[in-house]
DSSP file (Angstrom, degrees, kcal/mol; ACC not computed):
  #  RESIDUE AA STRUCTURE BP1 BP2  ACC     N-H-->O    O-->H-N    N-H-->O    O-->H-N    TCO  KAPPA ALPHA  PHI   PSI    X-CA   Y-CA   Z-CA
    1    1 A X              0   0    0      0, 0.0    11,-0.8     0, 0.0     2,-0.2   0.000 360.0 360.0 360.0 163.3  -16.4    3.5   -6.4
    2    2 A X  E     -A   11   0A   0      9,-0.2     9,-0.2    12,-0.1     2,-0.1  -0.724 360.0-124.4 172.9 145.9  -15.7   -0.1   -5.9
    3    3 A X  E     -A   10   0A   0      7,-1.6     7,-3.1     8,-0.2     2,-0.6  -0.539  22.9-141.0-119.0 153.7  -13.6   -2.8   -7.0
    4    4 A X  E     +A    9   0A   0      5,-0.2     2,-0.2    -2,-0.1     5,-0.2  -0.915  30.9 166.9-109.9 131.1  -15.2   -6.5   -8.6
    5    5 A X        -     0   0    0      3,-2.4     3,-0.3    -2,-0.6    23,-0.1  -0.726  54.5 -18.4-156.6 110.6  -13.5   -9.1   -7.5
    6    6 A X  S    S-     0   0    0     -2,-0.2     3,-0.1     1,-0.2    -2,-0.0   0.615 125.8 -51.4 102.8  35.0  -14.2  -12.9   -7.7
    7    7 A X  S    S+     0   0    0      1,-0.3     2,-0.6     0, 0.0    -1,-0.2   0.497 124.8  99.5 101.3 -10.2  -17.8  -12.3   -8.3
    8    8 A X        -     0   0    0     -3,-0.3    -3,-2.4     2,-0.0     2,-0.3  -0.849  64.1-130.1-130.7 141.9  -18.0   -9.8   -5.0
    9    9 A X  E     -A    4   0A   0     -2,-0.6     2,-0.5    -5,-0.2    -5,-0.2  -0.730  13.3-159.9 -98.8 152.6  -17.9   -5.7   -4.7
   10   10 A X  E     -A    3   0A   0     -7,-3.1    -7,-1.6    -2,-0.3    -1,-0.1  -0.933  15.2-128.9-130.4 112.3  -15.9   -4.6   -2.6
   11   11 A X  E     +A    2   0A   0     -2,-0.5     8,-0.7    -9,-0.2     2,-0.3   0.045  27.7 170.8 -46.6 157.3  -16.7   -0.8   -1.3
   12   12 A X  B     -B   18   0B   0    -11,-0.8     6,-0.2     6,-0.3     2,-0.0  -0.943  33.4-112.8-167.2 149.3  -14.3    2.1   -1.2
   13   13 A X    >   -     0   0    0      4,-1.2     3,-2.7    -2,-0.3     4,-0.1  -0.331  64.5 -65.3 -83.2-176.9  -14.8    5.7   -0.6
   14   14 A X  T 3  S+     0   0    0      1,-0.3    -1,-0.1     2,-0.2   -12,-0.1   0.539 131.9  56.6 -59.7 -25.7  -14.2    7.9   -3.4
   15   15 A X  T 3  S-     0   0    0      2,-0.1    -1,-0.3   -14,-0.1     3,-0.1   0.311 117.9-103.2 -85.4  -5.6  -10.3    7.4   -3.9
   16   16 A X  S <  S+     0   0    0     -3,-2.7     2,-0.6     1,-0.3    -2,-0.2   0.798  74.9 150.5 108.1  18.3  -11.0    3.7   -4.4
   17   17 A X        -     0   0    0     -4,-0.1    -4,-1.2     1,-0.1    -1,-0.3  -0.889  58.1 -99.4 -88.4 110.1   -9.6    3.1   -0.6
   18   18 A X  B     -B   12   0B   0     -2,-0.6    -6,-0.3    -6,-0.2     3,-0.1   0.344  24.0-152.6 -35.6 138.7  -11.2    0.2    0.9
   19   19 A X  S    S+     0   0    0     -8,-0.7     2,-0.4     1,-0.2    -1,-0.2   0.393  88.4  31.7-102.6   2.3  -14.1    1.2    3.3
   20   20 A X  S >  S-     0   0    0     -9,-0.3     3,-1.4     1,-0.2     4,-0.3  -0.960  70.9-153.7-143.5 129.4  -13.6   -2.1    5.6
   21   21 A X  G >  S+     0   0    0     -2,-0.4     3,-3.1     1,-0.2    -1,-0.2   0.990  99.1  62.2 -61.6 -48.7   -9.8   -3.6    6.1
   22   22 A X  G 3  S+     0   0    0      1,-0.3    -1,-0.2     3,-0.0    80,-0.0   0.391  89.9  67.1 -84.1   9.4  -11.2   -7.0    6.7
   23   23 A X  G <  S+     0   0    0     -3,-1.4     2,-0.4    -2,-0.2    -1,-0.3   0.635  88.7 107.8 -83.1 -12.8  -12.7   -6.8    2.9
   24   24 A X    <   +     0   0    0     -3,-3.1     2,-0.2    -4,-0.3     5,-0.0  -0.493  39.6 128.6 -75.7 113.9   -8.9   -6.9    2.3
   25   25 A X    >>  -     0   0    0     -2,-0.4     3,-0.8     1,-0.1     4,-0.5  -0.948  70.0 -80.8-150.5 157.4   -7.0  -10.2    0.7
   26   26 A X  H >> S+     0   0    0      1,-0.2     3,-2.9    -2,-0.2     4,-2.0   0.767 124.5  53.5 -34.5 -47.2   -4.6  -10.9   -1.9
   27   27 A X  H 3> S+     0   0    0      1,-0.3     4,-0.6     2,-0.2    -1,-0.2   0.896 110.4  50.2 -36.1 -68.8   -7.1  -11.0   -4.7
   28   28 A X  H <> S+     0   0    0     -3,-0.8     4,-1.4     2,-0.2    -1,-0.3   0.405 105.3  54.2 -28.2 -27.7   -8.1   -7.8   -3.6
   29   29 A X  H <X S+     0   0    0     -3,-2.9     4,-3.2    -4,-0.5    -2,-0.2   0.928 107.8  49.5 -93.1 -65.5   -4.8   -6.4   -3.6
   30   30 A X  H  X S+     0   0    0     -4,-2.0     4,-1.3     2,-0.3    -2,-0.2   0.542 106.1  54.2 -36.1 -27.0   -4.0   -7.4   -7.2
   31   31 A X  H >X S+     0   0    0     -4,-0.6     4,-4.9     2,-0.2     3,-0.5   0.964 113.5  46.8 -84.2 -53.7   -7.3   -5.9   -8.6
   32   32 A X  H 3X S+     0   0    0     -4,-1.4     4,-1.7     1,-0.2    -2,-0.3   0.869 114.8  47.2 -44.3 -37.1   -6.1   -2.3   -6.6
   33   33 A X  H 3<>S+     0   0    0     -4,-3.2     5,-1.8     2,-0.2    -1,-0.2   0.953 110.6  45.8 -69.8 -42.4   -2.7   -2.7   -8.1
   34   34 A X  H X<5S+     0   0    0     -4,-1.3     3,-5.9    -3,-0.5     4,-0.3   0.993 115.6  55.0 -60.1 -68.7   -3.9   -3.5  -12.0
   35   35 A X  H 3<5S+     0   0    0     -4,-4.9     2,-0.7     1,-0.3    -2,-0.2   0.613 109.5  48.7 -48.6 -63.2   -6.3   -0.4  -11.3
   36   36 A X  T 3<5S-     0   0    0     -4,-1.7    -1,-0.3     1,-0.2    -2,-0.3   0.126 114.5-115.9 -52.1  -9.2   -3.3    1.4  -10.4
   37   37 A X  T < 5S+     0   0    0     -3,-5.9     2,-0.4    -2,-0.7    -3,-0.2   0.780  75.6 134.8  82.9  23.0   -1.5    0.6  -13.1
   38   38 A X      < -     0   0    0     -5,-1.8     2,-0.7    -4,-0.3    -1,-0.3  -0.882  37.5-162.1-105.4 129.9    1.1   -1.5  -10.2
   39   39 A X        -     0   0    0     -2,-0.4     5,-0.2    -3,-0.1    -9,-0.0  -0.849  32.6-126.0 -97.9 105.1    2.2   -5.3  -11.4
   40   40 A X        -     0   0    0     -2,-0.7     2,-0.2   -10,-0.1    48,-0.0  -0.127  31.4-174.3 -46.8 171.3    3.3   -6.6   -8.1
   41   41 A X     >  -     0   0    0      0, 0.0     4,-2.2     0, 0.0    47,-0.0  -0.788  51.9 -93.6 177.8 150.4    6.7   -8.1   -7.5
   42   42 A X  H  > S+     0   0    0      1,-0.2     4,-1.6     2,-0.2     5,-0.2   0.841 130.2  62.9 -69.4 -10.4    7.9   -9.8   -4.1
   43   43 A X  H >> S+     0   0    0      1,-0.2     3,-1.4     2,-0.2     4,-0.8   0.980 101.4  52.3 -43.6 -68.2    9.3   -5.9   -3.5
   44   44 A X  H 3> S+     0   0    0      1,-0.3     4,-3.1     2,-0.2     5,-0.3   0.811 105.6  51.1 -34.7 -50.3    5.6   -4.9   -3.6
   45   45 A X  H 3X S+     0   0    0     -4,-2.2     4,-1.4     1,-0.2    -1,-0.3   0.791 106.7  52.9 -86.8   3.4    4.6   -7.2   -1.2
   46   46 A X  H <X S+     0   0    0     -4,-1.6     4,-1.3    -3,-1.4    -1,-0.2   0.794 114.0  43.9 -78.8 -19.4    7.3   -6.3    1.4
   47   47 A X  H  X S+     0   0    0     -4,-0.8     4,-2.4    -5,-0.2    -2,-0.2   0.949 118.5  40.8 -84.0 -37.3    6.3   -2.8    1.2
   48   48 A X  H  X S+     0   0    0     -4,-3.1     4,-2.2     2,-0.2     5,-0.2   0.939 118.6  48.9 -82.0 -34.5    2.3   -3.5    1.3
   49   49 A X  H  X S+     0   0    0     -4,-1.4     4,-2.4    -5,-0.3     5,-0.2   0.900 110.8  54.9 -59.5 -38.8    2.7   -6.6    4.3
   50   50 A X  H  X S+     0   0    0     -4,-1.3     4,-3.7    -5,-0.2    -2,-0.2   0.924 109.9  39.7 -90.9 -12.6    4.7   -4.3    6.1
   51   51 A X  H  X S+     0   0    0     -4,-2.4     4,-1.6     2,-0.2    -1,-0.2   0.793 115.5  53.8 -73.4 -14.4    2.2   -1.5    6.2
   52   52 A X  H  X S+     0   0    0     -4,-2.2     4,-1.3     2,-0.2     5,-0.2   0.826 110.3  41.0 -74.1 -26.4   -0.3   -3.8    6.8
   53   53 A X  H  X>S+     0   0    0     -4,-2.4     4,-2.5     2,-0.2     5,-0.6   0.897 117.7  57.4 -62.2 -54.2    1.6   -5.4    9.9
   54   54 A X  H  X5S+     0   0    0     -4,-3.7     4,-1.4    -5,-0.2     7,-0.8   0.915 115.8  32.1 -56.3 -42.5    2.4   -1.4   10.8
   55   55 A X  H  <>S+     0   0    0     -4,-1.6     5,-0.9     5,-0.3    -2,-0.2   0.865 125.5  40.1 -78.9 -36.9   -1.1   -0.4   10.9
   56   56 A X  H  <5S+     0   0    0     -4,-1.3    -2,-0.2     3,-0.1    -3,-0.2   0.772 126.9  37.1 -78.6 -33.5   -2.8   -3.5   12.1
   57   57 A X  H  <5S+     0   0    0     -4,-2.5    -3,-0.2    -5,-0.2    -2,-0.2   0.829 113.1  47.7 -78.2 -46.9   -0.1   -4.1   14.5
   58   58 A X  T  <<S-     0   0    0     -4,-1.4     3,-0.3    -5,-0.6    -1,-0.1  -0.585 122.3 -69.6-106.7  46.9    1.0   -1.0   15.7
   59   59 A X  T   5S-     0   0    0      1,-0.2    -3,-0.1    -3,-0.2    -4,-0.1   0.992  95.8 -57.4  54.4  27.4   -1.9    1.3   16.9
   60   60 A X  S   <S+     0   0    0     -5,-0.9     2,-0.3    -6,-0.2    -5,-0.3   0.966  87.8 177.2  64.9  41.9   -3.4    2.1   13.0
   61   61 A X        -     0   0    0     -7,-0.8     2,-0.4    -3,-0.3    -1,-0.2  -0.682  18.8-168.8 -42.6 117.3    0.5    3.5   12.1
   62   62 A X        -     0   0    0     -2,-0.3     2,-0.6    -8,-0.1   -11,-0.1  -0.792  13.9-147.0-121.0  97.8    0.8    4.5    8.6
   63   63 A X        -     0   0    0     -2,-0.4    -8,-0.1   -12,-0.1    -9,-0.0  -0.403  11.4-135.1 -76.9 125.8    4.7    5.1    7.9
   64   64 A X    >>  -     0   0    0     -2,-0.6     3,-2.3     1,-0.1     4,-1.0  -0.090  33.1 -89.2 -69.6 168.7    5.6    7.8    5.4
   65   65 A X  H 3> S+     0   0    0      1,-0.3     4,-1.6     2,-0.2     3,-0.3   0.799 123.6  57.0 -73.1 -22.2    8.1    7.3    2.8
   66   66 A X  H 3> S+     0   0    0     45,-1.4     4,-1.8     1,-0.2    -1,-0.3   0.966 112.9  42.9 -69.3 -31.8   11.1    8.4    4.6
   67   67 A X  H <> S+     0   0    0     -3,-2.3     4,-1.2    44,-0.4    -1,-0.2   0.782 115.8  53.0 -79.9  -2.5   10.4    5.5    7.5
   68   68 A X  H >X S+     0   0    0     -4,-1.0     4,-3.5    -3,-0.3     3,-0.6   0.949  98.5  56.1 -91.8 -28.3    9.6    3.4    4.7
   69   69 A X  H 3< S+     0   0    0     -4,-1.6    -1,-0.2     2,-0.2    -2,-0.1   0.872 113.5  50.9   1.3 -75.2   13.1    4.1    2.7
   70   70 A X  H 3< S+     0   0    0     -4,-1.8    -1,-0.2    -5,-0.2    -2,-0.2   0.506 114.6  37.1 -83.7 -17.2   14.6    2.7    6.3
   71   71 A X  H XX S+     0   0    0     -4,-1.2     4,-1.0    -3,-0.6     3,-0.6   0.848 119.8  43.5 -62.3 -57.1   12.7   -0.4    6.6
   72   72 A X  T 3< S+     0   0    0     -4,-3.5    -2,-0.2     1,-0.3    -3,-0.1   0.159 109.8  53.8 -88.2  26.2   12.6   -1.4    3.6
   73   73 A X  T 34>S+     0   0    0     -4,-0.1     5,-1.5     2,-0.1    -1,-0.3   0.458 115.6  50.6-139.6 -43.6   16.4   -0.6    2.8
   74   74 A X  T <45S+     0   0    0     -3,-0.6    -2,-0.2     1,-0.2     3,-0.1   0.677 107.6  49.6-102.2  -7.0   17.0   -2.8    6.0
   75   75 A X  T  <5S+     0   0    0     -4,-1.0    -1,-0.2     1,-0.2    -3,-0.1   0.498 117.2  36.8 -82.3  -3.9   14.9   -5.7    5.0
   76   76 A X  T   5S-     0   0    0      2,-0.2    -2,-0.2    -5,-0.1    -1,-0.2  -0.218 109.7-125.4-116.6  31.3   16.2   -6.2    1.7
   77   77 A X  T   5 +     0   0    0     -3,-0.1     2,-0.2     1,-0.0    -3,-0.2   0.593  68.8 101.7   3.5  56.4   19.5   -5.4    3.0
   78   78 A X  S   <S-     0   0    0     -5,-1.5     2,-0.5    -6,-0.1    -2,-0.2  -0.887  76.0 -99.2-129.9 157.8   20.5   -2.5    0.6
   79   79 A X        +     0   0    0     -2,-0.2     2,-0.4    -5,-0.1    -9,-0.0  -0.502  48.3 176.1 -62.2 129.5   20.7    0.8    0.6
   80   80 A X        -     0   0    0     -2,-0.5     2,-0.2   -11,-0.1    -7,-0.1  -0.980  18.6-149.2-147.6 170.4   17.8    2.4   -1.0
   81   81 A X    >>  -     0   0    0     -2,-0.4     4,-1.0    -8,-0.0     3,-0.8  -0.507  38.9 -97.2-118.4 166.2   16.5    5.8   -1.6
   82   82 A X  H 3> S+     0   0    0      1,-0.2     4,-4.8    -2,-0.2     5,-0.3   0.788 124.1  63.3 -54.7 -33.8   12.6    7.4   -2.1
   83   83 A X  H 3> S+     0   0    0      1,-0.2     4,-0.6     2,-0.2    -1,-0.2   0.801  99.7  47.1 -82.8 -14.7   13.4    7.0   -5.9
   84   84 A X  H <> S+     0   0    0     -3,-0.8     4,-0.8     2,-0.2    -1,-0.2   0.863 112.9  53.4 -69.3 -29.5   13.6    3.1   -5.6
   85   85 A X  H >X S+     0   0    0     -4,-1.0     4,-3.5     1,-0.3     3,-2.4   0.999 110.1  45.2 -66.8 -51.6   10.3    3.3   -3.6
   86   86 A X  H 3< S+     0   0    0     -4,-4.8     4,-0.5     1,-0.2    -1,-0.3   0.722 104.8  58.9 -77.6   4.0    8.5    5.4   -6.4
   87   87 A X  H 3< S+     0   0    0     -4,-0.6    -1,-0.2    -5,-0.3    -2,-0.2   0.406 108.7  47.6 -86.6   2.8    9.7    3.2   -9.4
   88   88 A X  H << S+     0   0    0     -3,-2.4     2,-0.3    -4,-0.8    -2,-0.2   0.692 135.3  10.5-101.7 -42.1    7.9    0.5   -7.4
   89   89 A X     <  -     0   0    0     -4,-3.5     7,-0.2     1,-0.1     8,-0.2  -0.380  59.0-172.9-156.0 105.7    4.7    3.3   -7.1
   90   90 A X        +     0   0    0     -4,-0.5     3,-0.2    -2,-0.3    -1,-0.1   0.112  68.5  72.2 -62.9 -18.5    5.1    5.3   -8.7
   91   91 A X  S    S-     0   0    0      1,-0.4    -1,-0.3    -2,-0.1     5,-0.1   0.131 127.7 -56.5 -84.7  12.0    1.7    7.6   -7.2
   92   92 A X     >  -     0   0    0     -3,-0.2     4,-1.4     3,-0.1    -1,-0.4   0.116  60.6-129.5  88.2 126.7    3.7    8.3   -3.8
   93   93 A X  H  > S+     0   0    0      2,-0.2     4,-0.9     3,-0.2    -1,-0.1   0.709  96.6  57.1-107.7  -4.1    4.4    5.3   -2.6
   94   94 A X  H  4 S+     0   0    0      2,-0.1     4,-0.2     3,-0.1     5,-0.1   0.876 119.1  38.4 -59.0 -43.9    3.1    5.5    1.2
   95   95 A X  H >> S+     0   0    0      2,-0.2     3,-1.2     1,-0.1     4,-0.7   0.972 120.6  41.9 -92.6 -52.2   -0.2    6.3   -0.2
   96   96 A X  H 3X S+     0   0    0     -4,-1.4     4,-2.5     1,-0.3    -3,-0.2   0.798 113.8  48.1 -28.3 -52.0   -0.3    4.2   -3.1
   97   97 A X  H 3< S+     0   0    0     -4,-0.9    -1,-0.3    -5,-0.3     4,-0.2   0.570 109.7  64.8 -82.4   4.4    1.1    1.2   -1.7
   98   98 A X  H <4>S+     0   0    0     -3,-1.2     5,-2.1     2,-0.2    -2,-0.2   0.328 103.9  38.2 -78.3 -31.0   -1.5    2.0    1.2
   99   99 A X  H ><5S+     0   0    0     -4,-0.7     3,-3.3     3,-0.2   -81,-0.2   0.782 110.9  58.3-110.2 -51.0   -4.7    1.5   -0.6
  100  100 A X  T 3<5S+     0   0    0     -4,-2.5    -2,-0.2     1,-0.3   -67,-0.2   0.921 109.1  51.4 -58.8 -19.8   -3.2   -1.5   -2.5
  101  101 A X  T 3 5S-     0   0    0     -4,-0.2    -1,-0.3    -5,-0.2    -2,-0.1   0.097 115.8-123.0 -85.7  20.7   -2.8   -2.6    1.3
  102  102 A X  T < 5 +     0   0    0     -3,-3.3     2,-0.2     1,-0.1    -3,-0.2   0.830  64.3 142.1  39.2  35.9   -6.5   -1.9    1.9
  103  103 A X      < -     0   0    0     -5,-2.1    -1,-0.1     1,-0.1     3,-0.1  -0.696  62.0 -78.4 -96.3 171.6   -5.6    0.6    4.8
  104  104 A X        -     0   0    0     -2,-0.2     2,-0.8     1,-0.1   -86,-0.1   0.296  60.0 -82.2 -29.2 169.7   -7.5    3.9    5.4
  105  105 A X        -     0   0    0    -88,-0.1    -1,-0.1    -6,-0.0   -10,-0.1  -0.913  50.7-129.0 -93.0  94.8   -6.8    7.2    2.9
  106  106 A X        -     0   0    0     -2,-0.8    -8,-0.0   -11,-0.1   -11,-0.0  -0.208  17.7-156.9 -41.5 155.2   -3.6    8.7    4.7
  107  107 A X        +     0   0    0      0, 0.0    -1,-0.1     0, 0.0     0, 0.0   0.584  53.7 119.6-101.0 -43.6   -4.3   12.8    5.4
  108  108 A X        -     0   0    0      1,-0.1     3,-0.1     2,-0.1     0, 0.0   0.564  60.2-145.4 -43.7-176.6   -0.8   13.6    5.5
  109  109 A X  S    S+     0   0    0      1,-0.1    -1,-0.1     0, 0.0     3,-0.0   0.429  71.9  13.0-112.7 -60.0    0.6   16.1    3.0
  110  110 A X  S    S-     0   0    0      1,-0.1    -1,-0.1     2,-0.1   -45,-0.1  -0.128  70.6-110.0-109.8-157.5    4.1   14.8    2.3
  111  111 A X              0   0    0    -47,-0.1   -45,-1.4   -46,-0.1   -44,-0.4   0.742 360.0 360.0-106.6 -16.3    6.6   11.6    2.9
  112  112 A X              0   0    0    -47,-0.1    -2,-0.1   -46,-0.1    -1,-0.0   0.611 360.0 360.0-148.7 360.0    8.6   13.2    5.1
């Protein structure tokens, strides 16, 4: 699989998760989300900037939905729940908002 975007492919392993991060840029982000059936929204990019800052930053961290619930509940200073995180994506939103953030294909089984 692979996504076309501004005239250039960009590789992915078989779930459409980017096979190099550094192929990863907005442009890029936006094609994964459309395939995904995602419109981004500035929500979207606080969740996908901060998993990209978590993994890139932090020792290839990929936080599952219950640390993401607590981040992102304390950067938009509201209470939220897992169900605001999957009405933004709706696929699981660690792993969904994860490939639109051109990280690796998480293993894990669940969000928390």
């Amino acid at each position: 699989m692979s996504y076309e975007v501004n005239g250039q492919t960009i590789e992915t392993n078989p779930n459409g998760y980017l096979n190099n991060l550094d192929d990863w840029n907005k442009e890029v982000a936006e094609v994964i989300a459309e395939s995904e059936g995602v419109t981004m929204s500035e929500k979207h990019w606080d969740v996908v900037n901060y998993l990209r800052d978590e993994f890139v930053n932090n020792g290839g961290n990929q936080p599952n939905d219950r640390n993401m619930v607590k981040t992102m509940g304390a950067a938009w200073g509201e209470k939220i729940n897992s169900k605001d995180l999957y009405t933004l994506f709706p696929k699981q939103p660690s792993k969904q908002a994860g490939k639109i953030a051109g990280l690796p294909e998480s293993r894990r089984k669940g969000g928390y």
